[in-house]
Steps between C-alpha positions, in 0.01 A plus 500: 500500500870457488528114360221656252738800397806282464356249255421800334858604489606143409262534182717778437841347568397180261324691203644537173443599117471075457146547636358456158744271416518102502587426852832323376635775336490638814709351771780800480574395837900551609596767221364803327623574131362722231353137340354410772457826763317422766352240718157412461461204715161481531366487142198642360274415850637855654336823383718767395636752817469850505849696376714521790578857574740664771418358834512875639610823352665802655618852383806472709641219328870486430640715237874547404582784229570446142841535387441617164240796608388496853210439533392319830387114360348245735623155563531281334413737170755438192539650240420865657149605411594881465798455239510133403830406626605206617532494868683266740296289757682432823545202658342374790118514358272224518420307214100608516600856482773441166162371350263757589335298768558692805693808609854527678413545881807709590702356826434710820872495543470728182772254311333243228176321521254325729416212282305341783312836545422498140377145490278488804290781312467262187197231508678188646851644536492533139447152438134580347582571147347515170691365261348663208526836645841423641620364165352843321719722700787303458430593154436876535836522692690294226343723224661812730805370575600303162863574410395535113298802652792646695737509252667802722496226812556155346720376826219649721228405322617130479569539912162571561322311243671176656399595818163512443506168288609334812253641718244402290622159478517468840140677605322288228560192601321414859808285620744744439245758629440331846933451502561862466259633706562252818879628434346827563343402817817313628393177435661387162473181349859264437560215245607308758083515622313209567153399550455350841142367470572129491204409318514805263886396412373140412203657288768710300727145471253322366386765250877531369523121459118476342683785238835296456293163390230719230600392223166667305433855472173462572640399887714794514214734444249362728800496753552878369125532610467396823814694567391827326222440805773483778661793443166747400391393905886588622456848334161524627658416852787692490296811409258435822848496669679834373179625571481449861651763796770378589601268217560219668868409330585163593155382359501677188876425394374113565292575237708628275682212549226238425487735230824502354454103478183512334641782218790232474254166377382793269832566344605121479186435363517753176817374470384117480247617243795601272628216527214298406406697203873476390503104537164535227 
């Protein structure tokens, strides 16, 4: 029941508006921009997820007053729904809950957040994501939040728009994802991270030297294929493992290391392909 519910979850994590599109239009893999938003790694062969709402609700939520008039808002509301001004966000929430995702768990020590609270009530930690859905409330909080809107709060409004820009960024794509949230957990990721599987490390040589010695595009994109593969089964596996209780750390950062490799050949290889085309 549990592998079955986590390759649900990794359906989730891997789906994106590219599932109608050509499957090599849609290899957003490392990055998230309004081109190119979110991260449909598995092409059209995944059925469309359900909207991702609020893993849990509750009437006590947070709420801080509004400057302007008063009125009690909850966190991480902005602008106030009662009067329409702007509002400051304080520091210290996750990035799930600047998005929408989740809502702040309040600390028992009654000062900031419990982040890992929050997260252990999302599917997966909050690794499980839909990227569509994720991507639209990015959207609705932009549309909020845009100084052009504020013109009474430009500063603010360009303070919290940014901050929400980088959450996004960082939430939509799955290595970035698994980074922030093993952070979280105590277990975060460093450049200086290696993969220790012998054989893996020789598999992700080779595949950087096959990529150095393409010299046709054709090469690079059935290289680009067989990758795309790789890291749709990482997601899948690192959703099984944010799903698990405990989340067992040292196995699932190894993964996002493998990971981090994998998203790597992807880069290098888009960037090969511009080369090619500009040698034409």
């Amino acid at each position: 029941m549990a592998t079955t519910q986590a390759k649900r979850l990794a359906v989730r994590a891997v789906r994106g508006v590219a599932s109608t599109a050509p499957r090599h239009a849609s290899r957003g893999i490392a990055t998230a921009t309004a081109a190119r938003p979110v991260l449909a790694l598995a092409g059209s062969t995944i059925a469309p997820a359900p909207t991702l709402r609020r893993a849990y609700s509750s009437p006590s939520a947070p709420t801080r007053p509004c400057p302007k008039c008063a009125a009690p808002i909850p966190l991480p509301a902005s602008p106030c729904p009662a009067c329409g001004g702007l509002v400051p966000i304080p520091s210290g929430l996750s990035l799930h809950s600047l998005l929408d995702v989740s809502t702040p768990l309040p600390a028992s020590s009654g000062n900031g957040f419990d982040i890992v609270g929050e997260l252990g009530r999302l599917p997966a930690h909050g690794y499980a994501l839909d990227a569509r859905d994720l991507r639209n409330r990015m959207l609705r909080r932009q549309r909020d939040l845009h100084p052009d809107k504020q013109a009474a709060d430009v500063d603010l409004a360009a303070d919290l728009s940014g901050r929400v820009n980088k959450a996004y960024e960082t939430l939509a794509s799955p290595l970035r994802r698994a980074e922030y949230i093993l952070k979280i957990l105590g277990k975060g990721t460093e450049e200086t991270d290696a993969v220790t599987d012998h054989d893996l490390l020789m598999e992700i040589l080779e595949a950087r030297e096959t990529l150095e010695e393409a010299e046709e595009a054709s090469e690079v994109e059935e290289m680009r294929d067989s990758n795309h593969d790789k890291v749709v089964n990482l997601v899948r596996r690192l959703t099984e493992a944010f799903s698990q209780t405990p989340v067992d750390l040292h196995a699932t950062k190894a993964l996002a290391v493998e990971l981090k490799y994998w998203v790597g050949l992807e880069e290098a290889a888009k960037e090969k392909l511009g080369r090619l085309g500009e040698g034409r």
